[in-house]
C-alpha positions in Angstrom: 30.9 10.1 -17.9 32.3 6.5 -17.1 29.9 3.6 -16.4 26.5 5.1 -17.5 23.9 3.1 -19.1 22.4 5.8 -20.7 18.6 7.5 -20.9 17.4 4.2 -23.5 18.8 1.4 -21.0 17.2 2.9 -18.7 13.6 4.0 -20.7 13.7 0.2 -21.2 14.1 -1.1 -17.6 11.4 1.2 -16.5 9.2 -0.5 -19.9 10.1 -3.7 -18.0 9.1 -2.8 -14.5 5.9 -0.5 -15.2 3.4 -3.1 -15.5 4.0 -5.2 -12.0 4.0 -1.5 -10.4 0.4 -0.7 -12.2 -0.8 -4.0 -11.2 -0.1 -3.7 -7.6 -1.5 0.2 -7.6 -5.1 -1.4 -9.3 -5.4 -3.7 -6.2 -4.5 -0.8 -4.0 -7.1 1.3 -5.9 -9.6 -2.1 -6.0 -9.8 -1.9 -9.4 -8.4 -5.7 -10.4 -10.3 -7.9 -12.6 -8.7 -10.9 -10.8 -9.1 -14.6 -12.9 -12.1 -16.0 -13.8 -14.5 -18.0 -11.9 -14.2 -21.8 -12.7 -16.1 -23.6 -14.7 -18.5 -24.9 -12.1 -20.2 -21.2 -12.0 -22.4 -21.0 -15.3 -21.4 -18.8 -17.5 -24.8 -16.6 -17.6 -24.3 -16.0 -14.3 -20.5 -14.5 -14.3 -22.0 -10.7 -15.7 -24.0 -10.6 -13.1 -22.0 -11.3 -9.8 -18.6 -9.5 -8.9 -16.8 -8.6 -5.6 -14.4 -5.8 -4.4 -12.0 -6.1 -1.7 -10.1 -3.8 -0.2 -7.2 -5.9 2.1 -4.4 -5.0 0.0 -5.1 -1.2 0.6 -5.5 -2.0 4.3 -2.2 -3.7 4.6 -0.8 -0.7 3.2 -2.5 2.3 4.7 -2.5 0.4 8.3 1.4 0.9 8.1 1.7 3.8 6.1 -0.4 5.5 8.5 1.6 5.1 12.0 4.5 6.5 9.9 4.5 10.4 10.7 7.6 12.2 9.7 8.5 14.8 12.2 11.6 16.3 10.7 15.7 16.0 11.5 17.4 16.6 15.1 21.0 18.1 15.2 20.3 19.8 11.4 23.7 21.7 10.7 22.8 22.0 7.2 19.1 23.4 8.0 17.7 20.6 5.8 14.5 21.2 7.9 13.8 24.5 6.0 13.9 23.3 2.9 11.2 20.7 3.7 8.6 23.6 5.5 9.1 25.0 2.2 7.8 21.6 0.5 4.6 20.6 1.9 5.9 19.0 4.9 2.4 17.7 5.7 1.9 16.1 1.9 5.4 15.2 0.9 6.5 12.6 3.1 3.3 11.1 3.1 2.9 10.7 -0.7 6.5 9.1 -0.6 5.7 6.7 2.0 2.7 5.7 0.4 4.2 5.1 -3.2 7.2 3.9 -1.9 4.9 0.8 0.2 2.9 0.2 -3.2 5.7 -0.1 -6.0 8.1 -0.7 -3.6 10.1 2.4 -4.7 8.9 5.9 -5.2 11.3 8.8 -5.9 12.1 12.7 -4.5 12.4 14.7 -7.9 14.8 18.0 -7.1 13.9 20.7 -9.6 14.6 24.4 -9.8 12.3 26.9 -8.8 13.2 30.0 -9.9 16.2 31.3 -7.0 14.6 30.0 -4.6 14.1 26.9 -2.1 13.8 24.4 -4.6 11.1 22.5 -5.4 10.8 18.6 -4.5 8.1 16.2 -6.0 7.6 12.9 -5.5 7.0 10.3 -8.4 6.3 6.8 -8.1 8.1 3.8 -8.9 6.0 3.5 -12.3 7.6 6.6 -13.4 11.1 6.4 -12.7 14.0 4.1 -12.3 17.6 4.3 -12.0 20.9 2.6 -11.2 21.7 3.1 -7.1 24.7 3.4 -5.8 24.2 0.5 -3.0 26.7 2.2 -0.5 25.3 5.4 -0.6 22.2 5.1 -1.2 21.9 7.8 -4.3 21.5 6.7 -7.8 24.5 7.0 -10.2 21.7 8.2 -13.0 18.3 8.2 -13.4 15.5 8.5 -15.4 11.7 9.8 -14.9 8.9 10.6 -16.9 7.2 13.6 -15.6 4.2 14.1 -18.0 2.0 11.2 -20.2 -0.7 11.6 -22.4 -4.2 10.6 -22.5 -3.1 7.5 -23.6 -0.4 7.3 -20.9 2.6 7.6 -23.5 5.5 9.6 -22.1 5.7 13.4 -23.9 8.2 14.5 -21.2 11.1 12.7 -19.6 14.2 13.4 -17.9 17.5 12.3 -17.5 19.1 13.0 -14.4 23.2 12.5 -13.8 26.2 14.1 -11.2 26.0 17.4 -12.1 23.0 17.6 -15.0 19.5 17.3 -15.7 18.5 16.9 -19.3 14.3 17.3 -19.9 13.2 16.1 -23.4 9.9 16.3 -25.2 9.3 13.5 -28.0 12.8 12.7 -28.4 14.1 16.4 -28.5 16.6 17.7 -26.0 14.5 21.2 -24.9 16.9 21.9 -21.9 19.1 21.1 -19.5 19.8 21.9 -15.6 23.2 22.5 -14.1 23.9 21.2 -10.6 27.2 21.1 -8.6 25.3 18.6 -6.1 27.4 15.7 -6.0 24.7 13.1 -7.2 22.0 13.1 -9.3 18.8 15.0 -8.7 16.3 12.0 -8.2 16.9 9.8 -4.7 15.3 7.1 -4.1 12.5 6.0 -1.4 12.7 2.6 -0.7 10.9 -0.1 1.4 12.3 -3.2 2.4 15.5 -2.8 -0.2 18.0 -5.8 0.6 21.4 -6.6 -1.1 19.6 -9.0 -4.1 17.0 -6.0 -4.8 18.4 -2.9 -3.8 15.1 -0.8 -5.0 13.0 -2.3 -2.3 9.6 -4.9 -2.4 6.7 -3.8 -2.4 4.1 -3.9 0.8 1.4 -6.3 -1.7 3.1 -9.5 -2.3 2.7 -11.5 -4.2 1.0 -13.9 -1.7 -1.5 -10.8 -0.5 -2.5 -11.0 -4.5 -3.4 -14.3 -4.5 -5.1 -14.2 -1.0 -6.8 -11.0 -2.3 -8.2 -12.9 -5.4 -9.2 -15.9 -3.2 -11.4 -14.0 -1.3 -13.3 -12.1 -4.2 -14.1 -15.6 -5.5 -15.3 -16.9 -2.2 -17.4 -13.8 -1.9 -19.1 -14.0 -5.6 -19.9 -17.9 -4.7 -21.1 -16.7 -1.7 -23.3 -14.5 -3.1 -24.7 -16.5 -6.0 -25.5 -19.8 -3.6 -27.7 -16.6 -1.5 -30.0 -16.5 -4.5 -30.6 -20.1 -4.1 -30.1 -19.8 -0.1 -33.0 -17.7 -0.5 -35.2 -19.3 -3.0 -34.7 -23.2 -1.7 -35.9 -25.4 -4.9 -38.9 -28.0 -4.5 -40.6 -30.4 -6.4 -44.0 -32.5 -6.8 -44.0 -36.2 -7.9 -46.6 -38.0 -9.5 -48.9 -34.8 -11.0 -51.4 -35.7 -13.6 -50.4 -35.5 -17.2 -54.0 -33.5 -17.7 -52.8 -30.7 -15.0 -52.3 -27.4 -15.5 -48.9 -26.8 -15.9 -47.2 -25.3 -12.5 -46.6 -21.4 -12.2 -42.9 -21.7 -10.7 -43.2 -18.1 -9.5 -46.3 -18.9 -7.6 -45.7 -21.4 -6.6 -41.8 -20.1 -5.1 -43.1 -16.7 -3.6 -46.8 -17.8 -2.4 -48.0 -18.5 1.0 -50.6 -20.5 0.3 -50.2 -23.3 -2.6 -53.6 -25.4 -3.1 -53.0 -28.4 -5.4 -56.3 -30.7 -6.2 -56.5 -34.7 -6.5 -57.2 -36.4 -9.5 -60.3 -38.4 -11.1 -58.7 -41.2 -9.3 -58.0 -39.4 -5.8 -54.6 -39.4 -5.9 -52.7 -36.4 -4.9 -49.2 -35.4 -5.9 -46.2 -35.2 -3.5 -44.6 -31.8 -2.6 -41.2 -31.8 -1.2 -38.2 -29.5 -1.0 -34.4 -30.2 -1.3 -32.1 -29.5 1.2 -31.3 -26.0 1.4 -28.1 -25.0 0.8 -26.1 -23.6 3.8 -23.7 -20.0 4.0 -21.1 -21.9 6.2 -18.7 -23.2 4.0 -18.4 -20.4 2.3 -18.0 -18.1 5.8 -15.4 -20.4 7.2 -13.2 -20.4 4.0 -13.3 -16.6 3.8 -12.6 -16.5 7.2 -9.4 -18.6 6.4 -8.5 -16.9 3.9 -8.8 -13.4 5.9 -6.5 -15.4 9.1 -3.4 -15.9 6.3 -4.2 -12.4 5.0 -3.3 -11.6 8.4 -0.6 -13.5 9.3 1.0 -11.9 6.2 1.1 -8.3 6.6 1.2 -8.2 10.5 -2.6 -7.3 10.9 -5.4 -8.6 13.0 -8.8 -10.4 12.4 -10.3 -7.2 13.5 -8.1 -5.1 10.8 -9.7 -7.4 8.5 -13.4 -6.9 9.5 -13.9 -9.9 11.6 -14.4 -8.4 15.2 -13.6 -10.4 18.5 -15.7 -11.1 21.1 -14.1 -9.0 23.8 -12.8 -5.5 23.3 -9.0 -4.7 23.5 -7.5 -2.2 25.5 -4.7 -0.6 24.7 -1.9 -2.7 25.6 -3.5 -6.0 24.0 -3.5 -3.6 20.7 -0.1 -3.2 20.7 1.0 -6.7 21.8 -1.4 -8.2 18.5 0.1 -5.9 16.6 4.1 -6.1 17.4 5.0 -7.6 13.9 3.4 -4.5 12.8 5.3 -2.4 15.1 8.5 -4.0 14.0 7.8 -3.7 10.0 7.2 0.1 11.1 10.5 0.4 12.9 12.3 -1.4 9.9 10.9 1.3 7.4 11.2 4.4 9.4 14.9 3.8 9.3 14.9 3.1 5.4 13.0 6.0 4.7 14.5 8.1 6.9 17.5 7.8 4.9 15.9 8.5 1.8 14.4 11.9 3.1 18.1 12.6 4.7 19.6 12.1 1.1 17.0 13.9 -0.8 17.4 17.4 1.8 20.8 17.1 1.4 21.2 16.8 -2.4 18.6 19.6 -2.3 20.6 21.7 -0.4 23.5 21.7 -2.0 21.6 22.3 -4.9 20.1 25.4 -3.5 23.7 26.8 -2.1 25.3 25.7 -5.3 29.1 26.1 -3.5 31.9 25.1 -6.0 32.8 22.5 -4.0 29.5 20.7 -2.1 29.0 19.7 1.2 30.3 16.3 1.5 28.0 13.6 2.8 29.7 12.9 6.2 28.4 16.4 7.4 25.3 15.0 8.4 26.6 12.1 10.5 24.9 13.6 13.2 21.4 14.7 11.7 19.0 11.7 12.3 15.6 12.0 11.1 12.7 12.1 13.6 9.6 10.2 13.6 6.2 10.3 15.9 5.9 6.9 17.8 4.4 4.2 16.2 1.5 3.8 18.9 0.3 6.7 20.9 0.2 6.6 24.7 -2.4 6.3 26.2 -3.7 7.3 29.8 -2.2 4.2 31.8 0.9 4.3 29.6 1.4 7.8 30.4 1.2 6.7 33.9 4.2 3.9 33.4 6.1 6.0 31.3 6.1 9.1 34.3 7.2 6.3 37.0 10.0 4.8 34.6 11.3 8.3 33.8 11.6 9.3 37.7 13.8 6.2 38.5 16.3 6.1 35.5 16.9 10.0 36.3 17.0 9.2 39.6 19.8 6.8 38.7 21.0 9.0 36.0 20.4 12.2 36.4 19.5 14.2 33.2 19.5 11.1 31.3 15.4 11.9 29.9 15.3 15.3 29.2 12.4 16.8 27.1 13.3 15.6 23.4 14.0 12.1 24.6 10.5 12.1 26.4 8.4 13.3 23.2 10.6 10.8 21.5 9.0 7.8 23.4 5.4 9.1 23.9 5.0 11.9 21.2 4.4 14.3 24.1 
């Protein structure tokens, strides 16, 4: 076939890409071991202090989770039946999710014996390809569908029009016939523009660094409690003679009895200033406000509560650049679902000549609003209804009204 780069072009792009893609899941997953402290924090003290944060997995799951895939309207091709027959419930979920981490995740079409077939998402650590940017499909792809211990791949495929070939090692053991008109791997993408077609990812690069800021802030913050705790003191002008001072004692004790000399001088006791939590507070509150202003949460996303509580409508006006990012990637990964039901059905029909794509110019996919209504919303909607089909009658008819409140 023309223009293909071939399954080692594209075994080496994935090589390439798999590391920035593992790095973002460990700070999903809180598992990054971030940079070192500096050199200001002794170094007997760095094994015994450390600091999770779990921002980057809230900037995901906060989106990911108003996203609720409901399935396609005006479905000539009964697409929707070959999604009930794929965990409806998991798959769209698991590519949403993927898709927000590595900025990419893919819809694997497989064979399943006769009957519906089977689709199974991978994520973009997995599986790469070169897309088509007008249609959205990839002209070929490659995945690797099972690692090892070790996390070497010991079973790949390689996905073009019309043929799946699965290896093992480097050994052709068999390969899947398709008349679908595109390869059997579509991609899921957030975000995709026309300089990165395969998406960016929901953790930036910016909520890295933020992230990492405020796990140091919270190990300082935790080793100045020690001394916030045990404030250091001192006593001038002790005799030479004296028993030497139990530190302990004299740190923990609520009584400390120290005698004159020969000479009946007495020593003097004084503390230094302790040190204070602010600084420390204020900076991680900081750090928390850009965190924000990044991904389109609140303070009180973040854990830092205000002092009034919101209603309903406040929620949705603090969180509009959230509503908008939500609005931007249902229509993304709508497309992606669209493409992936239609590749799978005409894999499943497997017509001599396939269903052309501009079928399904009228099958949009269907999502759950981003906010539910609530009880005075409700109320708004009901009057706002009444009068546009008073002026128009017919205009909101059942679908349009579930549409707009999920009702």
């Amino acid at each position: 076939m023309p223009d293909l780069k071939g399954m080692a072009y594209l075994r080496r792009k994935l090589t390439q890409k798999e590391s920035r893609v593992n790095l973002r899941y460990k700070y999903y997953e809180m598992k990054e071991e971030g940079k070192r402290l500096n050199p200001v924090v002794p170094i007997e003290l760095r094994g015994y202090y450390s600091a999770v944060m779990g921002w980057s997995a809230k900037a995901v799951d906060s989106l990911a989770d108003r996203l609720i895939f409901k399935g396609f309207k005006d479905d000539n091709l009964d697409l929707q039946q070959i999604l009930d027959m794929n965990n409806p419930d998991i798959l769209p979920d698991s590519a949403i999710l993927s898709a927000m981490i590595s900025s990419c995740s893919f819809i694997y079409i497989a064979d399943n014996a006769g009957d519906v077939p089977r689709l199974e998402v991978i994520d973009g650590g997995n599986a790469t390809g070169i897309m088509d940017p007008v249609t959205g499909f990839l002209r070929e792809g490659y995945a690797v569908l099972k690692r090892d211990e070790q996390k070497r791949p010991i079973m790949e495929a390689y996905f073009t029009p019309g043929k799946t070939e699965y290896y093992k090692g480097d050994k052709l053991i068999r390969t899947d016939l398709s008349r679908a008109p595109y390869p059997l791997l579509v991609p899921i993408v957030y975000r995709p523009d026309a300089r990165r077609p395969f998406g960016h990812s929901r953790i930036s690069r910016a909520c890295m660094n933020l992230q990492s800021m405020a796990k140091r802030t919270l190990v300082r913050m935790d080793i100045s409690a020690d001394f916030y705790s045990y404030p250091q003191r001192y006593a001038l002008g002790t005799s030479q003679d004296a028993d030497k001072l139990d530190t302990w004692k004299a740190a923990v004790t609520t009584m400390l009895e120290i005698t004159k000399d020969d000479e009946g001088e007495k020593p003097v006791v004084g503390q230094f200033q302790q040190q204070t939590m602010s600084p420390y507070t204020e900076q991680l509150r900081a750090i928390a406000s850009m965190f924000a202003g990044e991904t389109g949460l609140t303070m009180d996303d973040l854990g830092f509560a205000t002092d009034n509580p919101s209603s309903a409508e406040a929620i949705k006006a603090s969180h509009e650049n959230l509503r908008l990012m939500a609005r931007k990637a249902q229509r993304t990964f709508g497309t992606g679902f669209l493409n992936a039901a239609y590749l799978a059905r005409c894999h499943q029909d497997d017509l001599e000549k396939p269903y052309t794509r501009d079928v399904l110019y009228l099958t949009k996919p269907k999502w759950a609003p981003v906010f539910e209504a609530d009880a005075s919303s409700l109320g708004l909607y009901g009057d706002g209804v009444a009068k546009i089909n008073q002026a128009l009658p017919g205009y909101f008819d059942e679908e349009k009204f579930e549409d707009l409140t999920g009702i």
